[in-house]
N, C-alpha and C positions, 0 to 999 in steps of 0.2 A: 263306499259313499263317504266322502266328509260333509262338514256342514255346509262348508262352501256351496255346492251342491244346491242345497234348498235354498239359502239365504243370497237373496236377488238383488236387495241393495238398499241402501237407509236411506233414500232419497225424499220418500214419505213419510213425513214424522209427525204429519197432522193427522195417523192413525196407527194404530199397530198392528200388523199380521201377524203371530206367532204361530211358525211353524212345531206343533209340539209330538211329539214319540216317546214314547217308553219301550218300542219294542228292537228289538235287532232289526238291522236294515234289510236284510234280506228276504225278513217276514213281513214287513212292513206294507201297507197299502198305500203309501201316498201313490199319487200320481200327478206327477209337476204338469203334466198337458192340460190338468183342469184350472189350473192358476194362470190371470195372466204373470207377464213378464212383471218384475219389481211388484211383486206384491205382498211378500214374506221381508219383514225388516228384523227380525227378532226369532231367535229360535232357542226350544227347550225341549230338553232331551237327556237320555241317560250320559251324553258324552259332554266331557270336558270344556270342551271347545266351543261347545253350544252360548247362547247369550245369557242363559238363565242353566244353571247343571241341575236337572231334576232326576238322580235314581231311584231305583224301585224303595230303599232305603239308605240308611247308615249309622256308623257306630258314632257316640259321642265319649269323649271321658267325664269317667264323673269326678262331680266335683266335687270338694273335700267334705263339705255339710250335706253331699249328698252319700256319705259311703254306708251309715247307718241304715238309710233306707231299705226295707224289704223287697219295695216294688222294681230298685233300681240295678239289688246287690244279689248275685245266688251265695249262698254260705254252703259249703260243705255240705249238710243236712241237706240242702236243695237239690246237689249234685245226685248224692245217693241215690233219695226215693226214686229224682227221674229217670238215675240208672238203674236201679233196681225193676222199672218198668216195663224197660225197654228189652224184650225177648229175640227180636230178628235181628240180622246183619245187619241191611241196608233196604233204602226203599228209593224208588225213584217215580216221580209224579209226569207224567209226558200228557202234552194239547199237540205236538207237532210230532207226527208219526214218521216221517220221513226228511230227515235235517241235514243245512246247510253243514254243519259241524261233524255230521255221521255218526253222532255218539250212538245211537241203536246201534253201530255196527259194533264200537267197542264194548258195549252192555252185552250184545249177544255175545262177545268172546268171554267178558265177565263171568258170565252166566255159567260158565261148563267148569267151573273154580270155588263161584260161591251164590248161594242164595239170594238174591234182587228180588225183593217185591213191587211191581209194575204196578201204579195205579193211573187213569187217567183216560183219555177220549179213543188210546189206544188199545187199552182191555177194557175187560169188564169184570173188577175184583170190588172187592169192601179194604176197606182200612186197616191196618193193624199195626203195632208199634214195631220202630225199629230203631237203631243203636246211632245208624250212619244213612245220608241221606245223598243220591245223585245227584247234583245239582247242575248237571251238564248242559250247557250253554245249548239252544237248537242254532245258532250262527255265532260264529268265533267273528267279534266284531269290537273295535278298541272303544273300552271302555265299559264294556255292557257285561253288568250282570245281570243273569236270570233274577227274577224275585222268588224263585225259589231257594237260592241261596240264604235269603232271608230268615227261612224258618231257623237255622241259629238260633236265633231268640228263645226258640222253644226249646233248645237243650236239646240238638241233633248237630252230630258232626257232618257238614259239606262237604261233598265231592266234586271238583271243579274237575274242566275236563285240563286247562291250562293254566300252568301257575302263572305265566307271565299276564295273562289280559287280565288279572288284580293288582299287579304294580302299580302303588301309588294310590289305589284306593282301598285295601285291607290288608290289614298286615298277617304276613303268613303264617300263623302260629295256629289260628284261627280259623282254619280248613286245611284239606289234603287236595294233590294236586293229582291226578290220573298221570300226566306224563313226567312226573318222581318218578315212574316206574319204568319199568324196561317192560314191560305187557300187563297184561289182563289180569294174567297168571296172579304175578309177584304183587299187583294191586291186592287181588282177594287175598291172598296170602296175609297182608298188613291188614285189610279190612278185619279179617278172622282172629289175628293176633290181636287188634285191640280190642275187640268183642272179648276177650275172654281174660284182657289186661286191663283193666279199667283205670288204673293212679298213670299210665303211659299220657 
């Protein structure tokens, strides 16, 4: 789907429809049969292209009178403890148990390499810390990140399922990409080596 798609035409400007989405188009509810024709002049959404670009979040730099800041900056000391914390591999949070993307299919190949803790409307676990985090898209769609990628913030490394659909909006330093890999295999493999490498 592009935006084109939803956005019917700017002809009415004496109100605004705003078509809006955060989700992947493919989990998405809309349903254009309940609008009339030209009734969406404005759309916002995780994608680029949209009238208004709203994703789940994003990073800012900081700025220079902001580098002292505690709330803004991790210092070394920050890194530590939260690695110090962090006892598991990886964790992955799933609400869509069966995905556009198929990543359960490659978590299950994961899974026989390294330890995944599954939390989400697909099990039934409790919480616990871990090092690296799934962050596998449920539909490979331009533009869209999960807001699970987000937890970053928290001092957990992402696991996207494709490096390409972050081009242009994070720079790649800043997660791992599942298909860097030649399999599942060679993923866990690196998941496990930085578990036990931490200055990597």
């Amino acid at each position: 789907m592009v935006m084109k798609d939803v956005m019917y035409s700017n002809t009415n400007l004496n109100r605004l429809n705003i078509y809006y989405s955060i989700e992947a188009f493919p989990h998405e509810k809309f349903r254009r049969k309940l609008f009339p024709k030209n009734f969406f002049n404005l759309s916002m959404s995780f994608r680029r292209d949209s009238t208004i670009w709203k994703p789940y979040d994003w990073f800012e730099r900081i700025k220079p009178f902001e580098k002292n800041n505690p709330t803004l900056v991790w210092t070394s000391d920050d890194l530590n403890i939260a690695l110090s914390k962090k006892t598991q591999l990886a964790v992955q949070f799933v609400s869509h148990c069966e995905t556009h993307s198929l990543r359960e299919k490659y978590v299950e190949k994961l899974e026989r390499y390294a330890n995944i803790s599954t939390f989400g409307l697909c099990v039934n676990k409790t919480f616990e810390s871990e090092k690296q985090e799934l962050a596998f898209e449920n539909a490979v769609c331009k533009d869209y990140v999960t807001e699970k990628f987000w937890r970053i913030k928290d001092l957990i490394v992402p696991v996207v399922i494709k490096r390409s659909l972050l081009k242009g909006i994070i720079e790649n330093e800043y997660f791992i990409a599942a298909d860097d890999f030649e399999s599942p295999k060679d993923l866990a493999n690196r998941l496990i080596y930085l578990s036990k490498n931490l200055n990597e």
